[in-house]
C-alpha distance (Angstrom), angle and dihedral (degrees) to the residues before:
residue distance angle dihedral
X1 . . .
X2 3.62 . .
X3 4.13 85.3 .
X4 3.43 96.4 43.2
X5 4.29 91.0 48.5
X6 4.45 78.5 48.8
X7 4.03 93.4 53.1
X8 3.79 91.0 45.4
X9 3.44 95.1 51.3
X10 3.81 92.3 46.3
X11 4.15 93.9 47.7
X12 4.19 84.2 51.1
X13 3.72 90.6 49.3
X14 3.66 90.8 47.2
X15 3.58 94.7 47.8
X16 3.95 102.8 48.5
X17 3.82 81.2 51.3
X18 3.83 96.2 57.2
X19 3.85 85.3 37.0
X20 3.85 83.6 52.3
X21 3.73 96.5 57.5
X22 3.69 101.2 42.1
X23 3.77 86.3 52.2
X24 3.62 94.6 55.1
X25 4.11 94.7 41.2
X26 3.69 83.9 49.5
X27 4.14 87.6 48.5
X28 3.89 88.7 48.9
X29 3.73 98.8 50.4
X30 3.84 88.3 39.4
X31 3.93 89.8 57.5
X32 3.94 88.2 36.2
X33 3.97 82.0 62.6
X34 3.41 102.0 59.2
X35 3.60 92.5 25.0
X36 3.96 85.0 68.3
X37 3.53 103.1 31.5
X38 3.75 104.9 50.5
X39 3.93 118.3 163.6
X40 3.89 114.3 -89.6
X41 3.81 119.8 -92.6
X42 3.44 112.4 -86.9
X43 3.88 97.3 -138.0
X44 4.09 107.5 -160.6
X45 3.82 132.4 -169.2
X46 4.27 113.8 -73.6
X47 3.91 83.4 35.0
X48 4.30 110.0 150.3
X49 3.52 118.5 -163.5
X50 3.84 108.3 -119.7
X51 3.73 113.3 -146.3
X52 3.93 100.1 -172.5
X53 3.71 102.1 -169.0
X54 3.70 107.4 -153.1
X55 3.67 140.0 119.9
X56 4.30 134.1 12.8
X57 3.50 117.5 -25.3
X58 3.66 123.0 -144.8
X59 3.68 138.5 178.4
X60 3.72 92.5 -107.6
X61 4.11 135.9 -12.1
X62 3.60 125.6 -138.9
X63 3.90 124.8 -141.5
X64 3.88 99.3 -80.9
X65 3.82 99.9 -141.8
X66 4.01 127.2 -166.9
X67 3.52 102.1 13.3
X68 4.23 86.6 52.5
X69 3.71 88.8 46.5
X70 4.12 94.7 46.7
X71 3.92 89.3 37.2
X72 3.52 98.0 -115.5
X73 3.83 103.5 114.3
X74 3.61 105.0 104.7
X75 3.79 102.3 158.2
X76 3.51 117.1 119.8
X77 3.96 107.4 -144.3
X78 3.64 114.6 145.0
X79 3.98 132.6 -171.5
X80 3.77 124.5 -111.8
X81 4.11 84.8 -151.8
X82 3.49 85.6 59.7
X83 3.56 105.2 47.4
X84 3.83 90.2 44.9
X85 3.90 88.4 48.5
X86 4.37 89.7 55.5
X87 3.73 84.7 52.4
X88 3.75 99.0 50.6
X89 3.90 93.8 45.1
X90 4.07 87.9 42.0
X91 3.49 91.8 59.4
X92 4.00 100.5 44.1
X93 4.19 95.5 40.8
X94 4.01 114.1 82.2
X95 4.04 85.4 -148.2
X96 3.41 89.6 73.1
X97 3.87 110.8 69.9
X98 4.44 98.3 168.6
X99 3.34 147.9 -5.3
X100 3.62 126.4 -116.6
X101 3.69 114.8 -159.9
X102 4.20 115.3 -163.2
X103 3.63 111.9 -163.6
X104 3.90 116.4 -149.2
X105 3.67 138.7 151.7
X106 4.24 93.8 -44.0
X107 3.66 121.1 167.0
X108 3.62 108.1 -161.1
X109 4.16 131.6 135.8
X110 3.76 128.5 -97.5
X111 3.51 97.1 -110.2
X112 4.01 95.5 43.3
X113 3.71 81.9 55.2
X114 3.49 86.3 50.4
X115 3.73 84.2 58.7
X116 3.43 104.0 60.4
X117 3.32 103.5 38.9
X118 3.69 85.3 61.0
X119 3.38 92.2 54.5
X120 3.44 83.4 50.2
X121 3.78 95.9 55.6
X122 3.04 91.1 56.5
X123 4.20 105.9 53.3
X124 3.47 79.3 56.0
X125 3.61 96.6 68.6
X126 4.34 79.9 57.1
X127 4.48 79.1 77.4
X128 4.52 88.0 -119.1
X129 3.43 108.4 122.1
X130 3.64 136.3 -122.4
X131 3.90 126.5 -132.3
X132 3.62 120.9 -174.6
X133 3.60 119.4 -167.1
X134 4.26 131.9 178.7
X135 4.00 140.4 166.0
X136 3.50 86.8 -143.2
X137 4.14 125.2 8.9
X138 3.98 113.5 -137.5
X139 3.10 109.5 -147.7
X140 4.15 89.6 -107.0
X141 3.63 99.0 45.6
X142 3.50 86.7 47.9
X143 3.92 89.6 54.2
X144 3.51 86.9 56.3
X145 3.25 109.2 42.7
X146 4.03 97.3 48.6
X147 3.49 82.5 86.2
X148 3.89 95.5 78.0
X149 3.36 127.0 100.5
X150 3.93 91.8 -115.1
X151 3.68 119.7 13.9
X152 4.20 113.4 -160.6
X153 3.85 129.0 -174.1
X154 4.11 130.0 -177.1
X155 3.82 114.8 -91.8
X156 3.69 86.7 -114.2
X157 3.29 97.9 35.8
X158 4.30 115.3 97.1
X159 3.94 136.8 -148.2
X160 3.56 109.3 -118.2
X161 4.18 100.9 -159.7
X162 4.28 107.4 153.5
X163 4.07 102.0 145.0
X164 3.96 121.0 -113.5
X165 3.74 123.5 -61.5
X166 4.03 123.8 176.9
X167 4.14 107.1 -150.0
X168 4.52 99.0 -170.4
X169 3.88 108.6 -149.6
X170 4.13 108.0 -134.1
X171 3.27 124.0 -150.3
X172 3.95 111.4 -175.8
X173 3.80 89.0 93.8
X174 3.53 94.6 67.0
X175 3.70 95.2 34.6
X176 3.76 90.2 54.3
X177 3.99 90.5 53.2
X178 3.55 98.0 56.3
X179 3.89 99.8 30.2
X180 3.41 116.7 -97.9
X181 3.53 122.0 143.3
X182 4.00 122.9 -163.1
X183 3.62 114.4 -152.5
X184 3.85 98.5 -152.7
X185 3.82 121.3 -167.6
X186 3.49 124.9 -179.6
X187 3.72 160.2 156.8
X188 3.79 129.6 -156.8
X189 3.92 111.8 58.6
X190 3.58 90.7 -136.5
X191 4.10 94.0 54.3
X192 3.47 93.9 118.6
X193 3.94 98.4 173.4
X194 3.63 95.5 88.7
X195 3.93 90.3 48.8
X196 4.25 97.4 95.3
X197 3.10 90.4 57.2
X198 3.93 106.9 50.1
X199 4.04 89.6 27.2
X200 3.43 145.3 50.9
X201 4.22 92.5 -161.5
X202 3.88 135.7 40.1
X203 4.00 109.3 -86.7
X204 3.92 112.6 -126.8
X205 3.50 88.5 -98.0
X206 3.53 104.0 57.0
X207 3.70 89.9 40.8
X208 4.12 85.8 61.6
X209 3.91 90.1 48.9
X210 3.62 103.2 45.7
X211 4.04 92.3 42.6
X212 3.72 86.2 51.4
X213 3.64 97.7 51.3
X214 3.65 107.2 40.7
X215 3.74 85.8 40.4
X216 4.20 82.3 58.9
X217 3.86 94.0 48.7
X218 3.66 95.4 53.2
X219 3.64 88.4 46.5
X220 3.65 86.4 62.0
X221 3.92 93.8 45.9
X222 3.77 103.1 42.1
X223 4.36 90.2 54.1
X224 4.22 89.8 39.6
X225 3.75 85.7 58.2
X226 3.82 93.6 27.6
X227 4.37 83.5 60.4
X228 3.62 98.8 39.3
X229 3.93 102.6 43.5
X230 4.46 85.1 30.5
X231 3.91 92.3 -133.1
X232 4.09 119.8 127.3
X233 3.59 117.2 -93.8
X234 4.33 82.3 -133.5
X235 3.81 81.5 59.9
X236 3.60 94.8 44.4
X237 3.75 85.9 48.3
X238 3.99 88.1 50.4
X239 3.76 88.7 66.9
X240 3.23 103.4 39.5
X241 3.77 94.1 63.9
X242 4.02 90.0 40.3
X243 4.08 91.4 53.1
X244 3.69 74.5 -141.0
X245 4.36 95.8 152.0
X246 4.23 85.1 45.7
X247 3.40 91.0 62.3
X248 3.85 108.7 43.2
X249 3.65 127.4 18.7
X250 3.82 88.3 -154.6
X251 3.73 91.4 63.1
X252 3.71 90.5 58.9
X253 4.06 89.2 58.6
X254 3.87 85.4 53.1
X255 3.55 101.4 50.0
X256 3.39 92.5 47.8
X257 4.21 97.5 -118.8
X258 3.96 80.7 114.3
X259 3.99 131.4 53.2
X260 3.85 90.5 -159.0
X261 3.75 143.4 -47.8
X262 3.91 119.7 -89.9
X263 3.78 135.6 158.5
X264 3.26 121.8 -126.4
X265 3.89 99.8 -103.9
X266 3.71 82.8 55.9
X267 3.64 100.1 50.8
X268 4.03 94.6 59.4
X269 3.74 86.1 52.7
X270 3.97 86.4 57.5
X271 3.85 83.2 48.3
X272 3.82 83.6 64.6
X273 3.91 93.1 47.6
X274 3.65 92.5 54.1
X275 4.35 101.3 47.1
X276 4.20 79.4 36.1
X277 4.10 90.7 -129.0
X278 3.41 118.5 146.4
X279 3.78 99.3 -149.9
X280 3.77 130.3 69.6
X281 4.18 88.9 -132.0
X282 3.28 88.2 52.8
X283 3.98 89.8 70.9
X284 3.89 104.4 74.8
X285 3.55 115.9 -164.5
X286 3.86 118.9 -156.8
X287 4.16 114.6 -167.9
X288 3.45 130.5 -147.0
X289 3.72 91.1 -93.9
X290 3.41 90.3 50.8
X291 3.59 95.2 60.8
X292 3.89 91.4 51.8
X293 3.99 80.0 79.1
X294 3.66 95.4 51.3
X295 4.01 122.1 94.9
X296 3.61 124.5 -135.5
X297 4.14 110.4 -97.3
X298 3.71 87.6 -142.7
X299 3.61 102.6 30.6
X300 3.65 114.0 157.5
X301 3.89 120.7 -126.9
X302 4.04 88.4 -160.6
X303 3.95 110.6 152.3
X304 3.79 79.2 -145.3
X305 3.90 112.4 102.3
X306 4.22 128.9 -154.6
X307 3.99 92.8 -176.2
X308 4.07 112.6 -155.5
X309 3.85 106.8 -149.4
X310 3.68 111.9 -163.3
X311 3.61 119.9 -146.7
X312 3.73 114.0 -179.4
X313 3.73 130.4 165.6
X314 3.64 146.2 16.9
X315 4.45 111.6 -26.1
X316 3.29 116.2 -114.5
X317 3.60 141.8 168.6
X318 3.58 119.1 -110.7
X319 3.87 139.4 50.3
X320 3.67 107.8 -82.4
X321 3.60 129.3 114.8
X322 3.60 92.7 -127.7
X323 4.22 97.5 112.8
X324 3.82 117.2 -44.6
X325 3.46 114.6 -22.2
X326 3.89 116.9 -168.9
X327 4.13 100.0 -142.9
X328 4.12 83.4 44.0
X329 3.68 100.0 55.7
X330 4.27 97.0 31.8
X331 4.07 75.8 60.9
X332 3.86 92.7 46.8
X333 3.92 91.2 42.7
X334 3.53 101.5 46.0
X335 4.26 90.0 44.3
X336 4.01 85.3 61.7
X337 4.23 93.6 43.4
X338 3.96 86.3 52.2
X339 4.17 91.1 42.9
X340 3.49 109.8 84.9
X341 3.68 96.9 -170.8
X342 4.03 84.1 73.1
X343 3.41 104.8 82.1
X344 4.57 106.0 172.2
X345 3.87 111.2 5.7
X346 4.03 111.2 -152.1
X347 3.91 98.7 -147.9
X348 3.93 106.9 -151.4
X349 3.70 108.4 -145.1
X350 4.28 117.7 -162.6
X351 4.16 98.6 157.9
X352 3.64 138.4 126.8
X353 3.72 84.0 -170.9
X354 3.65 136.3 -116.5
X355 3.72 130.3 -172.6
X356 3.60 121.9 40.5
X357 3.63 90.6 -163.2
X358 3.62 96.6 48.5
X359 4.05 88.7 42.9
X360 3.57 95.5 63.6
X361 3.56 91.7 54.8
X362 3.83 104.6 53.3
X363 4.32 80.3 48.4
X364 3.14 90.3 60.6
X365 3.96 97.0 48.9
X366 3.75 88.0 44.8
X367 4.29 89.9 51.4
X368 4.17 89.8 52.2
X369 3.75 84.6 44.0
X370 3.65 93.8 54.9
X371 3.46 99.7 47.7
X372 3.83 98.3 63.7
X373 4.17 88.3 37.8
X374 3.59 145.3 10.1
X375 4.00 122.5 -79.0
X376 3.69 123.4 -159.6
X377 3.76 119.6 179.2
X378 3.71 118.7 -141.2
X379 3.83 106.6 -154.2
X380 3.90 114.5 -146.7
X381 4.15 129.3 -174.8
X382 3.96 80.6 -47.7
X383 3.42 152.1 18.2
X384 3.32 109.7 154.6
X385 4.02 143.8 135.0
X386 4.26 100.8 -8.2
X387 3.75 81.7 7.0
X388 3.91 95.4 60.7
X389 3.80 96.0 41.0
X390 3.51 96.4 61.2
X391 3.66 88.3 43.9
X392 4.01 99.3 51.7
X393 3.48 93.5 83.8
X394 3.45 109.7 61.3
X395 3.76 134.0 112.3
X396 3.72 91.2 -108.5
X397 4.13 136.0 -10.0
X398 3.59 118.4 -146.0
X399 3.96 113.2 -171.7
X400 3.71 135.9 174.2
X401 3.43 125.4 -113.8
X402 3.19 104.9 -103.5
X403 4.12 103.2 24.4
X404 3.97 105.8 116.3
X405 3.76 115.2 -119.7
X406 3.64 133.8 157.6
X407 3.91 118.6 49.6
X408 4.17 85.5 137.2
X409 3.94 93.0 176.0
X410 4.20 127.0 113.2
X411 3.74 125.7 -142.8
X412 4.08 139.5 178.2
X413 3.28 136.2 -146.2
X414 3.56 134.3 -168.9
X415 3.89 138.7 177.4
X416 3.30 134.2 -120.4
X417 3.87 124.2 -165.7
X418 3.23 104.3 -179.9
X419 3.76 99.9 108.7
X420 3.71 90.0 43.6
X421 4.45 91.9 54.0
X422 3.28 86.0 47.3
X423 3.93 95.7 53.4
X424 4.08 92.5 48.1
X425 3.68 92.6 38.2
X426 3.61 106.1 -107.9
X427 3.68 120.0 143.9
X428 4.22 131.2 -173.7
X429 3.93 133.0 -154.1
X430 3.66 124.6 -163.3
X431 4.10 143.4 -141.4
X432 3.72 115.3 174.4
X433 3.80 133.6 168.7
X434 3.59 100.0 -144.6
X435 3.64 137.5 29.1
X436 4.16 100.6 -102.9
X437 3.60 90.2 32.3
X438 3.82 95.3 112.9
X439 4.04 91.4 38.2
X440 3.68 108.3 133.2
X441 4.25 93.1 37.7
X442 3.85 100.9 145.9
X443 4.07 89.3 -160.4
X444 3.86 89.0 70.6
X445 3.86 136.5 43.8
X446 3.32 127.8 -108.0
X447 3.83 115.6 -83.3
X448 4.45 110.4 -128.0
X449 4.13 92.7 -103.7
X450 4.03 97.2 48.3
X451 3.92 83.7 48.2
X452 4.24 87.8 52.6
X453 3.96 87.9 40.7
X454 4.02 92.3 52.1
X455 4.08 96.5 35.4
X456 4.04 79.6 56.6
X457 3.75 94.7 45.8
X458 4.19 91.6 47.8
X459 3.98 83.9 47.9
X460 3.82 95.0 52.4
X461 3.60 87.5 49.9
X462 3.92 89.3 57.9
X463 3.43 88.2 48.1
X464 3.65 94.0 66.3
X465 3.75 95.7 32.9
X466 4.00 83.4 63.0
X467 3.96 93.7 49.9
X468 3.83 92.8 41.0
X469 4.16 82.9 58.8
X470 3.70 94.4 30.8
X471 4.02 97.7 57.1
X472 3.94 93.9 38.9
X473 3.62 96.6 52.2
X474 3.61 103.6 29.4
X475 3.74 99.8 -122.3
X476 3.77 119.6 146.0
X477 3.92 105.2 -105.9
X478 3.79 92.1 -120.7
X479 3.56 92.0 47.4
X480 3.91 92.1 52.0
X481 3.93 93.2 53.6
X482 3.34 90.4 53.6
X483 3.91 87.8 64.8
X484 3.46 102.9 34.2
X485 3.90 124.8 47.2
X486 3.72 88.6 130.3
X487 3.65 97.9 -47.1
X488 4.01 121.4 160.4
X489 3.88 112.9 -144.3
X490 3.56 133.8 179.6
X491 3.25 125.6 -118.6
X492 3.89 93.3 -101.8
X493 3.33 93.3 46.5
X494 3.86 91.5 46.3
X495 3.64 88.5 62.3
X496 3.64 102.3 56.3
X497 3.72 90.4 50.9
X498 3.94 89.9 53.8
X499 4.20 94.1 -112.3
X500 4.18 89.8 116.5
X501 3.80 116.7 37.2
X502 4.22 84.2 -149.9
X503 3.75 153.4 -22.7
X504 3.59 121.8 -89.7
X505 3.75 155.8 105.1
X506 3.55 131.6 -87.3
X507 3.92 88.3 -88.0
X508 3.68 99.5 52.1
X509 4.21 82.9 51.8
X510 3.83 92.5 47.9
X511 3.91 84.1 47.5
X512 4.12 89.3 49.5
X513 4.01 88.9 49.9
X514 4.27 93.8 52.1
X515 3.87 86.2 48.8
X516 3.71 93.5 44.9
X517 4.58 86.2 44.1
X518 3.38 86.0 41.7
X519 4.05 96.4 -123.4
X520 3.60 125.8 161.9
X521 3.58 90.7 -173.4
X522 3.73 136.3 14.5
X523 3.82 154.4 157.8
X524 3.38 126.9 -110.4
X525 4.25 123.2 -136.5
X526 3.89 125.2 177.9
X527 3.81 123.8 -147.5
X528 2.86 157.6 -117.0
X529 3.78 81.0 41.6
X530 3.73 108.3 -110.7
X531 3.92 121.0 -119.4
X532 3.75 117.7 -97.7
X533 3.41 112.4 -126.2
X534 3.80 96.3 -103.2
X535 3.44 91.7 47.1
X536 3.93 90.6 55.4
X537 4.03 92.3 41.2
X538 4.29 89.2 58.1
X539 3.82 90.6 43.1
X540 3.53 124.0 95.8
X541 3.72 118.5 -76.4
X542 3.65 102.6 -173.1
X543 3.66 92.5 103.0
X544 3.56 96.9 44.9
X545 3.91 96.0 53.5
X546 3.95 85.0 44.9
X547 3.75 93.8 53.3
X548 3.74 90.3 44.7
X549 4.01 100.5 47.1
X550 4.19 83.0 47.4
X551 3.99 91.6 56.2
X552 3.61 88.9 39.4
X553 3.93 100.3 51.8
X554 3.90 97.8 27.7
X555 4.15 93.6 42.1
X556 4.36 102.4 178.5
X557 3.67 92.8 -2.8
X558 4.03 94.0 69.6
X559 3.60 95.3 76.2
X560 4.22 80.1 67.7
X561 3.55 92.0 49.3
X562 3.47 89.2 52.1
X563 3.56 98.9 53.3
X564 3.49 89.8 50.0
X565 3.48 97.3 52.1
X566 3.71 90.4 48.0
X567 3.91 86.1 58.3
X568 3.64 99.8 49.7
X569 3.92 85.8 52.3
X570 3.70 102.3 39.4
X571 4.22 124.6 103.6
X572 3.88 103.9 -100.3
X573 3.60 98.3 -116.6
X574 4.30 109.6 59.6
X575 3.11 133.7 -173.6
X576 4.28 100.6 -160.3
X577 3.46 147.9 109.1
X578 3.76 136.2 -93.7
X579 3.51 111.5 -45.7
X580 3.73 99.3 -130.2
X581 4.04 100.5 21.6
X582 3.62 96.4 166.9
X583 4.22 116.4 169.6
X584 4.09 109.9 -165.0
């Protein structure tokens, strides 16, 4: 009895503990629900868009999942789509009578900058103004938000406007202290990727390139402020080599970079002047998420699709959603070439490249795509290297001024640890069957031949990195290696050499593909689909956690950790830019 009263007692124990756990999944999915499908936005009348400018920007965010639901998520990353979105719906809805732009710490590229203050430009043509407001101006936000119709900063606050400079890392001083070797090969004398690891300076070469483009960009920057806030880009020039705005916020006023000086208290009470309310609640500020909630007021129900595939990050091979993976976006591509409600697909491009390998693939997906419909690429901060090849191809390329494209060139590079075994004590022996059966052994260097055989297989790649370009934009192959080699342009100068077919944003290359389809009207669908937020919640985390305890622990230095990581993973032979291209 006494056994039987013991097994009972166990089976209920057991039991109100399974019970237990299906009751809380069933709680977490429950709250994932709602947590993910909230109830749209309810935008009302005196409603200002609130452009919070803060954090990473990306080309798109996905639904972050547990740490949202437990509270925990407390990186800032926010999505270009989104932000351009807000402005679109801002400047068709009635509700919404401004935009008020808050400038903070923002990291975001020059020509995703460029983005949004297009979009931007354009609301203002809708007659709502556009305040911009900051403690302190970065020099980007600041770019950005001298488009507004009155731009505001704290009395103590400062303008911090110095021009771009690009400051390489090398590494080959380290590498030569502990004994590791980098066999580089290469073609393209401007393929400056391999260059911090076989130097410990820029070459001639990529001294040219990099002085020519950032030179470019702030071309671009110094005459969009010089039109909006009508002061000479000399003048503008003046004080930027003074620091004059960093040191007083006065000086700002005087030079006419600022409208006036305001805190931030004071600012919501010129809210109130401008939507003519008396009240503070009478101000109702809608944020950029929002806006996610809120529908389009002239949203077209056309059966007639123009799909936007986004392609962001380094190429890789594989299927992951970690960057652009080639067996992932073959999959997306060929899904909208065998839908025939997708009539144009505007491809949006932000790469410096990656895998040669996987490059060639996703070019080929995009060519059997274009031949039953039309292709336009959208160029974003990059497409360059990997990122240009599987862009060449298209119907049409559209890129901004001052995204960086180009840089068609291919390069190895592979270790040697010789020098570092030797330093820790380690030594190897061999037996091998055939000649070439050890090729690829990191403890050694390379013998003379496998060095000829490998400089031969890097130029073959070249070869058909130049025809890839050469057939899909119609440029003599000659011709095209006289521009290419490596080189980084500019968007600008991109067009003049016939690499872009224009300047634009992603709307003037979703306009180009509904003229080139033929479409009148027309809905518009992203992909690769982003994850619900159920979907994302019941997914695995482990990589998520990971990425987040590296950030946390390694702070600035995990961008290094991540580039190393991204070279011990990479194919050996690349096609990609600079590792660490970095324009301040």
């Amino acid at each position: 009895m006494k056994g039987f009263l013991k097994s009972l007692l166990a089976s209920i124990v057991g039991c109100s503990i399974v019970i237990g756990i299906f009751i809380f999944i069933f709680i977490l999915i429950i709250a994932a629900m709602s947590f993910g499908s909230s109830d749209k936005y309810n935008l009302k009348d005196n409603t200002v868009l609130t452009l919070k400018l803060e954090g990473t920007l990306s080309e798109r965010v996905e639904p972050n999942s547990f740490l949202d639901l437990i509270g925990q998520n407390t990186d800032l990353e926010i999505g270009l789509d989104d932000i351009l979105s807000s402005i679109k719906k801002a400047k068709e809805n009635d509700n919404i009578k401004g935009i008020y732009i808050n400038a903070g710490a923002f990291a975001a590229s020059n020509a995703s900058l460029k983005e949004i203050r297009d979009q931007l430009a354009d609301f203002k043509e809708s007659g709502k103004f556009i305040i911009a407001y900051a403690d302190v101006y970065s020099q980007g936000c600041y770019y950005l938000s001298s488009v507004a119709d009155k731009v505001i900063m704290n009395p103590q606050g400062n303008l911090d406007l110095h021009g771009l400079s690009s400051s390489p890392t090398f590494y080959k001083g380290l590498l030569d202290k502990i004994g590791i070797e980098m066999q580089i090969f290469k073609v393209g004398t401007f393929k400056s990727a391999v260059e911090p690891f076989m130097l410990d300076k820029m070459s001639d070469a990529n001294r040219e390139q990099v002085t020519a483009y950032i030179n470019d960009i702030w071309s671009t920057i110094t005459s969009e402020i010089s039109d909006s806030r009508k002061i000479s880009v000399d003048k503008i020039n003046q004080l930027t080599d003074s620091l004059q705005t960093f040191k007083l916020a006065n000086a700002s006023v005087t030079d006419g970079l600022v409208d006036t000086l305001m805190y931030e208290t004071e600012v919501k009470e010129y809210l109130k002047d401008l939507l003519k309310v008396e009240k503070a609640k009478d101000v109702r500020m809608a944020s950029i998420k929002d806006m996610t909630s809120v529908s389009f007021v002239k949203e077209s129900n056309s059966k007639d699709v123009i799909a936007i595939l986004y392609a962001e990050g380094s190429i890789n091979n594989g299927s992951g959603k970690d960057g652009i993976t080639d067996k992932r976006y073959v999959k997306e591509i060929e899904k909208l070439k065998d839908n025939d409600k997708v009539k144009a697909v505007v491809f949006r491009v932000n790469s410096p490249g990656g895998s040669a390998y996987a490059s060639e693939q996703i070019w080929k997906a995009i060519t059997d795509l274009k031949a039953k419909k039309p292709v336009v690429v959208s160029m974003g901060d990059y497409a360059a290297s990997g990122g240009y090849y599987i862009a060449c191809n298209a119907s049409k390329i559209i890129a901004q001024p001052n995204t960086l494209t180009g840089s068609i060139g291919i390069f190895g590079m592979f270790p040697n640890f010789e020098g570092l075994t030797k330093k820790v004590g380690l030594s190897f022996d061999n037996v091998k069957t055939n000649k070439f059966a050890d090729f690829g052994d990191a403890t050694r260097p390379m013998r003379p031949e496998e060095k000829v055989i490998l400089q031969q297989y890097i130029e073959h790649g070249y070869d058909l990195f130049l025809t890839r370009c050469s057939e899909g934009r119609n440029i003599p192959k000659d011709s095209l290696d006289h521009i290419a080699q490596g080189r980084v342009w500019t968007g600008n100068q991109a067009l003049k050499i016939g690499l872009v077919d224009a300047l634009g944003n992603i709307d003037t290359a979703i306009e180009e593909a509904a003229k080139l389809a033929k479409l009148d009207d027309y809905s518009l669908q992203d992909y690769p689909k982003k994850g619900d937020f159920l979907e994302s919640l019941l997914s695995n985390q482990k990589e998520e956690f990971a990425t987040k305890a590296m950030k946390e622990y390694l702070g600035k230095d995990y961008e290094l950790f991540k580039t190393i990581k991204e070279i011990k993973e990479q194919d050996f032979v690349q096609a990609r830019m600079p590792y660490d291209i970095s324009i301040r």
